[in-house]
BADRENLO-579358 format. One record per residue (C-alpha): x, z, y; residue number from 1; residue in three letters. Coordinates in nm, 4 decimals, always signed. Example, Ala and Ser with C-alpha at 12.3 -4.5 7.8 and 13.67 -1.06 7.14 Angstrom:
REM BADRENLO-579358
        X        Z        Y   n res
  +1.2300  +0.7800  -0.4500   1 ala
  +1.3670  +0.7140  -0.1060   2 ser
//
This chain:
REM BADRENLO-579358
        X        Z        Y   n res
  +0.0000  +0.0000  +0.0000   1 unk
  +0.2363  +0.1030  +0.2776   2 unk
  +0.4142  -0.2594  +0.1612   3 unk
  +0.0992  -0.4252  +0.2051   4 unk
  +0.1076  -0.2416  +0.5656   5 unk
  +0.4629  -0.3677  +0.6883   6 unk
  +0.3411  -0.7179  +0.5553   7 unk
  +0.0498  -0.6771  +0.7976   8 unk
  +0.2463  -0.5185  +1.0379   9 unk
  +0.5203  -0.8386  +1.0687  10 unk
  +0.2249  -1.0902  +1.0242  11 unk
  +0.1380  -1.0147  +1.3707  12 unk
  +0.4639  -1.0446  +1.5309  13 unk
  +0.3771  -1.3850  +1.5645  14 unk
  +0.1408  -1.3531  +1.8603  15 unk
  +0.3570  -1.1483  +2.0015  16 unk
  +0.4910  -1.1960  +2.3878  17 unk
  +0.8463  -1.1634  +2.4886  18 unk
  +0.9560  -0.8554  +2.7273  19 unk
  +1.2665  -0.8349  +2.9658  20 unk
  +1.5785  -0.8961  +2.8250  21 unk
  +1.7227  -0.6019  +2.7244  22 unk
  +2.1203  -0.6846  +2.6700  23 unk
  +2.3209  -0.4844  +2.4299  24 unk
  +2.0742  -0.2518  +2.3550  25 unk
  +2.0331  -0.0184  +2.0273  26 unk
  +1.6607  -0.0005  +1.8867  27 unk
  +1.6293  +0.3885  +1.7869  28 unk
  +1.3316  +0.4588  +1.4701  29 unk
  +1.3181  +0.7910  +1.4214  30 unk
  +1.1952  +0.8677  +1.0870  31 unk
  +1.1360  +1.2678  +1.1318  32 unk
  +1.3327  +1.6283  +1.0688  33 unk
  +1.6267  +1.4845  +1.2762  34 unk
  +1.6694  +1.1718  +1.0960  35 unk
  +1.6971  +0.8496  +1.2635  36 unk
  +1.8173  +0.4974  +1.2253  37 unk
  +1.9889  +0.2971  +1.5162  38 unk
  +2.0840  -0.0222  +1.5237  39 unk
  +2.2374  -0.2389  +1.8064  40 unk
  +2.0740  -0.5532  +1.9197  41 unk
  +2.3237  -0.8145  +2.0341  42 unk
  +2.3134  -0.9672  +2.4225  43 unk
  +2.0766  -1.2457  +2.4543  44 unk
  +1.7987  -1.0892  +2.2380  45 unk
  +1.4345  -0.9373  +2.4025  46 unk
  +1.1904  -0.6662  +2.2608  47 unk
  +0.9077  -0.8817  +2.1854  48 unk
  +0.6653  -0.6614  +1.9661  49 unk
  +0.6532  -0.2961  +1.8643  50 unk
  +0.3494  -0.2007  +1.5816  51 unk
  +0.2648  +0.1053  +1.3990  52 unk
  +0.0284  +0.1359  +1.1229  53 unk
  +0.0262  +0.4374  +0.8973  54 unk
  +0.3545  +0.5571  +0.7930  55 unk
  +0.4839  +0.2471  +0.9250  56 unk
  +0.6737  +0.0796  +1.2208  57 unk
  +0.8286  -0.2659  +1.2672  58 unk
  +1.0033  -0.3546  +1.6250  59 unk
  +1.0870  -0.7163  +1.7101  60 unk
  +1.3666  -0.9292  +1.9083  61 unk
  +1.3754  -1.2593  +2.0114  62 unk
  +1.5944  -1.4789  +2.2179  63 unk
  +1.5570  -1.4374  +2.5553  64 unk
  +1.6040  -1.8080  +2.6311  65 unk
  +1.2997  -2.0206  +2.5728  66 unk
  +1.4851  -2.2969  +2.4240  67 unk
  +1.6113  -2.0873  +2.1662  68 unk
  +1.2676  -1.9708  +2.0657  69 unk
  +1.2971  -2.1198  +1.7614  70 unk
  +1.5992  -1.9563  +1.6117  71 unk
  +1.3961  -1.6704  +1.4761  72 unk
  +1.4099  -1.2887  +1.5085  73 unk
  +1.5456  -0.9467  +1.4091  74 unk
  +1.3043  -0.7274  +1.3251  75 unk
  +1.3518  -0.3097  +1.2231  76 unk
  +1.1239  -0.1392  +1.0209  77 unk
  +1.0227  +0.1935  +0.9229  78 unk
  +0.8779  +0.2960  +0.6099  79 unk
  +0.7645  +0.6488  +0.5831  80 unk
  +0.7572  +0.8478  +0.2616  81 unk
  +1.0050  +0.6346  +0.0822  82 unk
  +1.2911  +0.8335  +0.1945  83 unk
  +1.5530  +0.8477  -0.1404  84 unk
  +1.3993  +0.5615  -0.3160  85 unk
  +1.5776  +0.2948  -0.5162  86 unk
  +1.6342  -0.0173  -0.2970  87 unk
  +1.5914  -0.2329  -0.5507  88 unk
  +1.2305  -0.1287  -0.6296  89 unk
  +1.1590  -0.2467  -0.2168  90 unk
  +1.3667  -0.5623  -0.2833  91 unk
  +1.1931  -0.6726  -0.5940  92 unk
  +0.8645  -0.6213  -0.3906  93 unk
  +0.9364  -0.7966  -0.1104  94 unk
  +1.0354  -1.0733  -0.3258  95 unk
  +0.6811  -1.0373  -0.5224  96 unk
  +0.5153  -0.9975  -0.2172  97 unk
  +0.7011  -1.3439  -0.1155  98 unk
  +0.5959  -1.5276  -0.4186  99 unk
  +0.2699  -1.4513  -0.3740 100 unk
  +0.2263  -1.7545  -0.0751 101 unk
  +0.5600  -1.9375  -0.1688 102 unk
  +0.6323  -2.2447  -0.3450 103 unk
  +0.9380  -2.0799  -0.4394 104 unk
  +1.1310  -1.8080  -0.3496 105 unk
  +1.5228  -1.7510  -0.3548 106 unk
  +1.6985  -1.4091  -0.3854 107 unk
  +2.0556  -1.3239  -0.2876 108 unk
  +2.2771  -1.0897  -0.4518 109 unk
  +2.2467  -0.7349  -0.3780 110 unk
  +2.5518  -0.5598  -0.1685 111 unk
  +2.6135  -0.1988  -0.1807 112 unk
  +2.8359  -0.1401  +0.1612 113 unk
  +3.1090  +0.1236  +0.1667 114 unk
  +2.8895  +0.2878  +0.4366 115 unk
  +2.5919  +0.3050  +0.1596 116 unk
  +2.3615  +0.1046  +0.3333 117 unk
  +2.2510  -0.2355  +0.1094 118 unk
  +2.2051  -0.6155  +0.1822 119 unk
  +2.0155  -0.8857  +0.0460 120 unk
  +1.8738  -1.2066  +0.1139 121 unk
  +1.5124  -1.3526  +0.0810 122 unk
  +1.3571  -1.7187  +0.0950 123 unk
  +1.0598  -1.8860  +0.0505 124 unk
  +1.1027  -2.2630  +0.0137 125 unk
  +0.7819  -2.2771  +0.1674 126 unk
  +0.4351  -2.1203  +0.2180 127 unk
  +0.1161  -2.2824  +0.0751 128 unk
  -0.0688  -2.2103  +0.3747 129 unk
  +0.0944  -2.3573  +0.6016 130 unk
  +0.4055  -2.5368  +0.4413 131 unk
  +0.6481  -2.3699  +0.6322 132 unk
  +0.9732  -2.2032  +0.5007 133 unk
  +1.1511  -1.8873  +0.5652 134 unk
  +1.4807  -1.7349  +0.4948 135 unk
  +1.5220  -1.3598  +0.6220 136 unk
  +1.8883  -1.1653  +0.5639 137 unk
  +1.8122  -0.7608  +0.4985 138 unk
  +2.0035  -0.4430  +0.5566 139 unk
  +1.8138  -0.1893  +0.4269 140 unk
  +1.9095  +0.1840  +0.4828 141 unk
  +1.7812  +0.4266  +0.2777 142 unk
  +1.7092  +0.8070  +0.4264 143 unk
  +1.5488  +1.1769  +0.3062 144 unk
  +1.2719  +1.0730  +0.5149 145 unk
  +1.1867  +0.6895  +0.5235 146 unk
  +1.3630  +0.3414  +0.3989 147 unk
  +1.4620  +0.1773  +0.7318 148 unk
  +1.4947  -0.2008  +0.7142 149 unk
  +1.6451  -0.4639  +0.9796 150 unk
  +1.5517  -0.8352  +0.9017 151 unk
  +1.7206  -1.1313  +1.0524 152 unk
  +1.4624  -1.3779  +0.9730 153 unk
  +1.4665  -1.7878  +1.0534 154 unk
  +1.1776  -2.0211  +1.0167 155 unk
  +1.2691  -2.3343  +0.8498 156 unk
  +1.0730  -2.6508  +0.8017 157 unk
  +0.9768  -2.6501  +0.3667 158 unk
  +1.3005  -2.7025  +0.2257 159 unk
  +1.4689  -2.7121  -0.1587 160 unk
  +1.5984  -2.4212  -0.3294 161 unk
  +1.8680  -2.6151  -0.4043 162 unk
  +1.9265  -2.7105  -0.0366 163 unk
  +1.9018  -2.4294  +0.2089 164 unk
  +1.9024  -2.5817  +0.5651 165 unk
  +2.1467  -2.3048  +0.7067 166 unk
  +2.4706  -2.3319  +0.7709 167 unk
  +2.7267  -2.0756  +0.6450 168 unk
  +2.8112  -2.0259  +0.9686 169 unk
  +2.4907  -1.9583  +1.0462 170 unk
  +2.4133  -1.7249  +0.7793 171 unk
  +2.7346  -1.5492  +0.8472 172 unk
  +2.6602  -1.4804  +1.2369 173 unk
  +2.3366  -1.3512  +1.1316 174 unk
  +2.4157  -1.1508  +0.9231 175 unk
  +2.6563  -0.9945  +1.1969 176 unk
  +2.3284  -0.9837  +1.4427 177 unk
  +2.1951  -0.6712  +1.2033 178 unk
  +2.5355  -0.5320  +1.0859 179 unk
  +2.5606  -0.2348  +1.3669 180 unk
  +2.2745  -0.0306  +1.0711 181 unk
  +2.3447  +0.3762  +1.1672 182 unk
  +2.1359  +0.5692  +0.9150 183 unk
  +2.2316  +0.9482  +1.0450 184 unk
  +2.0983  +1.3199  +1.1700 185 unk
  +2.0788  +1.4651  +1.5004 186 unk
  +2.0093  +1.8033  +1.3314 187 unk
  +2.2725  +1.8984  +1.1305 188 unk
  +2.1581  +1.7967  +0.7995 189 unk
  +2.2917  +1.4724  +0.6822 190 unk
  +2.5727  +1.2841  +0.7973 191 unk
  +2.5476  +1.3467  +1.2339 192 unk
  +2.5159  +1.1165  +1.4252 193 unk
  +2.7513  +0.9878  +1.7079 194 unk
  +2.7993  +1.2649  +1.9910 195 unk
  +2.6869  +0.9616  +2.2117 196 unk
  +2.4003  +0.8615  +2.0561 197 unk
  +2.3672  +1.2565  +2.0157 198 unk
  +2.3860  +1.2975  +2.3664 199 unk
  +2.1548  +1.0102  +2.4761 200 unk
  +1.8714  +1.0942  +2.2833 201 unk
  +1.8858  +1.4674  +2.3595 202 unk
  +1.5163  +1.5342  +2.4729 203 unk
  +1.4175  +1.1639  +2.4281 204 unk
  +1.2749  +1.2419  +2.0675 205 unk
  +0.9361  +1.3847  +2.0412 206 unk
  +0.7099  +1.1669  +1.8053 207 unk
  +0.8156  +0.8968  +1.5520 208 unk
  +0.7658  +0.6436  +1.8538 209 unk
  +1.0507  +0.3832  +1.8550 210 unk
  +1.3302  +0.4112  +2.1014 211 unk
  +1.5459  +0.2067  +2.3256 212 unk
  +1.8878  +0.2909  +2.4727 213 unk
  +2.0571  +0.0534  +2.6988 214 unk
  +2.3897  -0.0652  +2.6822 215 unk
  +2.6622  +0.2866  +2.6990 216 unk
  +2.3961  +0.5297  +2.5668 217 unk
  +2.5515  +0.4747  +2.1929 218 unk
//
């Protein structure tokens, strides 16, 4: 169910409006007792959604230039209640939940970083709806109190599995768009976070309501 609610919740990031451009920023999701998870959005990227549903959150970025409207997004999601749950369970979901509207659907291999924090990557070759295809990178942190997820995600006209229409180049520099992942506790318990974050979010935090610092409060 709470799957079925971050589906719902990123369906709807696509009537969503862009918002200033917020350069260098770091997206804060709070996920409760302390914990949070930052992450750093690169320049050139603006807020363009925030939705919470439930137990659930998902922010979105997209390029602040309108011509590069079509290079996709980064999204970050919260997932209450899954804190210390197998990643693998949420990627073999996702990928279910994928195949249930795709043609076909491609999975990456799954990367355990030294940090803990675990990547993948997701395609659909394209949707029966509507024909179009997707291919979304994830860095999924998992917490005590919620599995935190960022997404860079591309649209792609339908495509073969055996022909991805991204570059390696591509792939690579998104994957570096959602590499800043901090999974960490501003109460002691659990790894701490950064005394700057620390210090920047002192009195900031009273609900699970996401969070943005600007560029030097990290």
């Amino acid at each position: 169910m709470v799957r079925g609610v971050a589906l719902a919740l990123l369906a709807a990031l696509a009537a969503s409006g862009a918002a200033a451009a917020e350069p260098g920023s770091t997206v804060v999701l709070p996920g409760g007792n302390g914990e949070i998870l930052a992450l750093t959005i690169p320049a050139g990227w603006s807020r363009s959604f925030a939705g919470t549903e439930g137990s659930t959150t998902v922010v979105e970025w997209r390029k602040t230039d309108p011509a590069l409207a079509a290079d996709g997004s980064i999204t970050v999601t919260r997932i209450g209640g899954l804190g210390g749950s197998d990643p693998a369970d949420f990627i073999r979901e996702s990928a279910d939940a994928l195949k249930q509207d795709c043609n076909d659907v491609i999975q990456g291999q799954v990367r355990t970083d030294p940090a803990g924090t675990v990547r993948t990557a997701l395609g659909c070759t394209g949707r029966r709806t509507d024909g179009q295809g997707e291919m979304q990178l994830l860095h999924i942190a998992i917490g005590r109190e919620a599995i935190y997820v960022a997404r860079r995600i591309w649209p792609l006209a339908a495509y073969d599995k055996a022909h991805l229409p991204l570059s390696t180049e591509a792939i690579a520099a998104g994957g570096a768009e959602i590499n800043d992942l901090r999974l960490c506790s501003l109460s002691g318990v659990g790894t701490a976070c950064p005394a700057g974050l620390a210090a920047a979010l002192k009195d900031q935090i009273t609900d699970l309501s996401p969070l943005v610092l600007k560029s030097g409060g990290q």
